[in-house]
C-alpha positions, 0 to 999 in steps of 0.5 A, a space after each residue: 587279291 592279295 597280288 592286288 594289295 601288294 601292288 596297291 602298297 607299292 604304288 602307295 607312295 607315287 599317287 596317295 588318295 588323300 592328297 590327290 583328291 583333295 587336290 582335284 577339288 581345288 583345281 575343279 573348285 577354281 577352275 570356271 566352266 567345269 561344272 555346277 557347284 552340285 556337279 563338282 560336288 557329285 563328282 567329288 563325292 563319287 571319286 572318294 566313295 570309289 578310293 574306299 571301293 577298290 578295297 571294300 568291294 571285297 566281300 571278305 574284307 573285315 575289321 578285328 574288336 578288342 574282343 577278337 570278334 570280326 566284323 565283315 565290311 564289305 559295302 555292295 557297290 550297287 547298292 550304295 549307288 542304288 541308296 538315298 545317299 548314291 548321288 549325295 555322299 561320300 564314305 567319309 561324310 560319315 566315317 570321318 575318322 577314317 583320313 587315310 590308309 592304314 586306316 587307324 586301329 579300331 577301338 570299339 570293344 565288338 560290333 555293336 559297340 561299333 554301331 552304337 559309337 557310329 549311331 550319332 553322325 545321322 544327325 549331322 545332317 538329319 538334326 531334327 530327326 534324331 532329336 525326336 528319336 531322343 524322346 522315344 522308348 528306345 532312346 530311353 532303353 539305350 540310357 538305361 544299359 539297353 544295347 539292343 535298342 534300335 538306332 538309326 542304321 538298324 531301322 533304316 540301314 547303313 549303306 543300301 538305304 532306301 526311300 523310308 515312305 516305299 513299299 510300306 510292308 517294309 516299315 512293318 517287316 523292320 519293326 518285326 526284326 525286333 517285335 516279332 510276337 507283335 508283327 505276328 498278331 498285326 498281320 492276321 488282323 484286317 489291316 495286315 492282311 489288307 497289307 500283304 495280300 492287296 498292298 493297300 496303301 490306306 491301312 496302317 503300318 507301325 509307325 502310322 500309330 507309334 510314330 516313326 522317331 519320337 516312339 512312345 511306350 504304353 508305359 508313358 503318361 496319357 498314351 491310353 488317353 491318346 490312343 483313340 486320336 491314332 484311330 481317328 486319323 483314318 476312320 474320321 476320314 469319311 472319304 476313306 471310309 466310304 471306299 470301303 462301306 466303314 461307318 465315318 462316325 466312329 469319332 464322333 459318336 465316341 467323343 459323344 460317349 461318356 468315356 470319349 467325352 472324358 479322354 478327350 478332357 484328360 488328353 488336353 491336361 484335365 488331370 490324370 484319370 483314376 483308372 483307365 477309361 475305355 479306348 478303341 483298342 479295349 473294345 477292338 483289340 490293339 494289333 489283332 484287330 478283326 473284321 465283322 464283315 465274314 460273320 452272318 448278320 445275326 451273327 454279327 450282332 451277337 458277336 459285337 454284343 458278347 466283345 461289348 459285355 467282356 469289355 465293360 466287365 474289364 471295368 464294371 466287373 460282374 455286370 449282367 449282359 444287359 449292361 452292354 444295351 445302354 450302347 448305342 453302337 457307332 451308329 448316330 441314334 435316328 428314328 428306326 435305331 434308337 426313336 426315344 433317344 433320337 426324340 430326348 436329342 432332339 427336344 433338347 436341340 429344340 428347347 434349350 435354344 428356346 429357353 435360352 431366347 426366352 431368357 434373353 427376351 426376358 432380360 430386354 423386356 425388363 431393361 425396356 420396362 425400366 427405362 420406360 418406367 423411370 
């Protein structure tokens, strides 16, 4: 190695990548019939990412902070190649202070200051983006002092970055490099296990409830208002559901709940509540979800009613277990559930429509009689 570098300062002067290359493109981008525009672009991107290569392929090449830390810099060829970015993007579309070799001294204190300092460049090419990730919680960490906080690379990588959609697992395992008692929990609910050990692609994953840049804390205004909308997304989808024999009318018969009815009113602007109103994950739980379906029958019931009690009492504290029977369950009330509710409902379907005809009937039978009457 050190014979190769040698012979790379000798031969220096004779034949410097920076003025070869560029010189390349010009001949290439004059020259007609040598290619598409995309094509010479590939091959103008390829050439410079191989310049950087012939040095950074060495996995023990590292860069020295004004702290004296190190910082390996090796990039894996077959990794890069492999990257959403292979095809696409040369070293220096991102390192552009990087203009020749020796290479100008760095200035970050250590590592992560270089990774921070180098976290804006994303958005040259993904402006809209790394816009919403201006509006999430570790944006808001980052202002505030916060170094740890994630940033563009540290989710997604910096040189072997792959399609963010595929495999899923991933999008969990990246979060959990940071949320690990939150991970934990996750995987030993119904959604993680269906996760991990099926690789169902219908459960969630973190970002299909905390969005992928515009992350919203729990701390933010009306995200426990907004919460059951994330539920909805699945479990109001009656063709997902039915694959899995799960009840489609959650939504629904929550937002016909007084506590659904009044999230909604506070999820579009109606104030600010006084105090929380129950949402799904207060009766469900928020990343420990379980399934009913291992317990008995009888077993189910009870269990459902004693999770039901402990909820109301984390507002209505002291209530007797009673309480929890004015809940109709996520079931719509029909004749064999709930007959007298089924019955109110439905003479209430019946008889405002015809109070209302009647009222209307009223007011033509009297402008009738006065016109006839004049």
């Amino acid at each position: 190695m050190q014979r190769e570098r040698l012979w790379r300062e000798k031969m220096r002067p004779m034949v410097k990548p920076t003025v070869f290359i560029p010189l390349l493109l010009v001949l290439l981008a004059l020259k007609p019939g040598i290619g598409t525009a995309a094509e010479r672009k590939t091959a103008a991107a390829t050439a410079g990412v191989e310049d950087c290569l012939s040095c950074h392929a060495d996995s023990a090449d590292q860069i020295k902070f004004k702290d004296g830390s190190k910082k390996k810099v090796h990039v894996d060829r077959k990794a890069w190649t492999s990257s959403v970015h292979g095809d696409k993007l040369s070293c220096t579309d991102c390192h552009s202070e990087i203009t020749g070799y020796p290479h100008k001294k760095v200035t970050a204190e250590d590592a992560r200051d270089y990774t921070l300092k180098l976290g804006n460049v994303c958005q040259d090419c993904h402006y809209a983006h790394y816009t919403r990730t201006l509006d999430s919680i570790h944006y808001e960490v980052l202002k505030s002092g916060g170094r740890d906080a994630p940033t563009c690379v540290d989710c997604h990588g910096s040189h072997a970055i792959k399609n963010p959609k595929s495999p899923r697992i991933e999008i969990n395992n990246k979060c959990g490099s940071c949320h690990a008692d939150v991970a934990k929990a996750f995987m030993g609910s119904v959604h993680g296990k269906a996760l991990a050990n099926e690789n169902n692609q219908d459960v969630p994953v973190c970002t299909d409830c905390h969005g992928a840049h515009a992350v919203a804390g729990p701390a933010k205004a009306n995200f426990h208002e907004n919460a059951y909308q994330s539920c909805a997304k699945c479990h109001s989808d009656a063709e997902k559901m039915k694959k899995y024999g799960l009840n489609p009318d959650v939504l629904d018969t929550y937002l016909d709940d007084f506590h659904g009815s009044s999230n909604r009113l506070y999820a579009m602007g109606a104030g600010k509540p006084g105090k929380p109103i129950a949402s799904c994950n207060d009766c469900h739980g928020v990343h420990d979800i379980q399934s009913f379906k291992t317990i008995s029958a009888e077993g189910v019931k009870n269990t459902a009613r004693e999770r039901v009690v402990n909820a109301c009492r984390n507002c209505h504290p002291g209530v007797p277990p009673a309480f929890a029977d004015a809940w109709l369950s996520h079931y719509k009330p029909t004749l064999q559930s709930a007959p007298l509710v089924w019955a109110v409902k439905w003479f209430y379907r019946v008889v405002i429509p015809l109070i209302m005809f009647g009222l209307v009937l009223h007011i033509l039978l009297h402008l009738w009689r006065l016109r006839t009457h004049r």
